[in-house]
C-alpha positions, -999 to +999 in steps of 0.1 A: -303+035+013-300+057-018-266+073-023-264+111-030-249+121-060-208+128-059-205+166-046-206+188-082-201+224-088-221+244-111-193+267-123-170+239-145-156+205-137-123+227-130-141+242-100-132+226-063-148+197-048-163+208-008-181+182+008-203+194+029-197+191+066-223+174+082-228+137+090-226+125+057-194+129+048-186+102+080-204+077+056-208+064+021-207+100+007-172+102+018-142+092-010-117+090+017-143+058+034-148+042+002-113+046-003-104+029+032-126-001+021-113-004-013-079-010+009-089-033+034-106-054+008-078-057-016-058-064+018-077-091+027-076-104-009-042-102-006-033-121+024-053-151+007-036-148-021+000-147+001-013-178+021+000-204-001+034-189+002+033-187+041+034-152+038+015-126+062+007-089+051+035-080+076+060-106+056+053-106+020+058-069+019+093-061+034+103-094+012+093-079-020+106-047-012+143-060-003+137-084-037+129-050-060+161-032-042+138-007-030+151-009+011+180-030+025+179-022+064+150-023+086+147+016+093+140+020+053+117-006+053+099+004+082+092+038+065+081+022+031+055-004+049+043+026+074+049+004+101+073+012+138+106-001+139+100-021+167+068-042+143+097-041+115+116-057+138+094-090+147+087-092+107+121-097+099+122-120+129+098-138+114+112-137+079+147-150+096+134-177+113+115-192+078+148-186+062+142-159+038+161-136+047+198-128+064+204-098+086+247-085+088+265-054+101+271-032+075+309-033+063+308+006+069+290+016+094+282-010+122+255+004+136+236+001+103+220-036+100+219-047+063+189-075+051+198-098+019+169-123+005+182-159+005+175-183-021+147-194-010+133-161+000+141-146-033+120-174-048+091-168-029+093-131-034+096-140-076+059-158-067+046-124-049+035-100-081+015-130-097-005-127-062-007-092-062-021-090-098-049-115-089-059-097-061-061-063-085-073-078-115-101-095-092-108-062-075-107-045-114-126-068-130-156-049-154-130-018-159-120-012-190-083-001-194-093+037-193-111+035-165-078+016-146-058+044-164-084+069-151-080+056-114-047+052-115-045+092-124-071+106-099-057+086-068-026+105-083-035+133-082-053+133-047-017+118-033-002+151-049-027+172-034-022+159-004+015+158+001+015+192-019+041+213+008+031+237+032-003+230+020-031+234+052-068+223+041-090+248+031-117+259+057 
């Protein structure tokens, strides 16, 4: 099956992108599909590459976040991972029971549950960005650094367009 050319307009390269609204743009037309693809097949790379270190997709991420200081209590890591509380929950259950990590009641506030990496979990999360960069350097292989650069700018820019405030799409 022959792919149609990516949806152009005449008037300048500045000029809107539509798609056009019929089947099509359900399939392989549709940057938002290949897009969703590109993600599940990195994913799956991914949880290969995590394998070694007994690590699920659900694990290895709230580990590296609490590693880079980026979260500390489930509810923020939750939000970062786009996952419920309640799935947050049985990760860090998980991630308890291996002994990577340590849950305690905030000083402060005791309603607030505070995670710290131990040792061992902190070592394991040292090995997760060597993974990661297989997995997108296998995925990135035959780009040149300006087309990674390029990427790296348009899915930018699409995540600004769409968390651009107040912003409804256009009909």
């Amino acid at each position: 099956m022959n792919a149609a050319p990516a949806p152009t307009s005449p008037e300048s390269s500045d000029s809107p992108v539509h798609y056009r609204n019929d089947t099509r743009c359900m399939a392989e037309d549709n940057a938002g599909f290949l897009i969703k693809l590109a993600y599940h097949s990195l994913n799956r790379m991914l949880d290969q590459e995590m394998a070694p270190l007994d690590l699920t997709a659900m694990q290895w991420r709230p580990l590296a976040m609490v590693f880079l200081g980026r979260a500390d209590t489930p509810a923020e890591l939750a939000r970062l991972n786009d996952m419920d509380t309640g799935a947050m929950t049985r990760a860090l259950d998980r991630l308890e029971a291996k002994g990577l990590l340590r849950r305690n009641r905030s000083q402060e506030d005791r309603r607030v549950v505070k995670i710290e990496l131990t040792d061992l979990g902190a070592a394991k999360a040292r090995e997760i960005p060597a993974n990661i960069a297989r997995a997108l350097n296998h995925h990135l292989r035959g780009f040149s650094t300006e087309e990674v650069g390029q990427l790296m700018h348009l899915l930018r820019r699409m995540i600004a367009n769409g968390s651009a405030s107040g912003a409804s799409p256009e009909r």
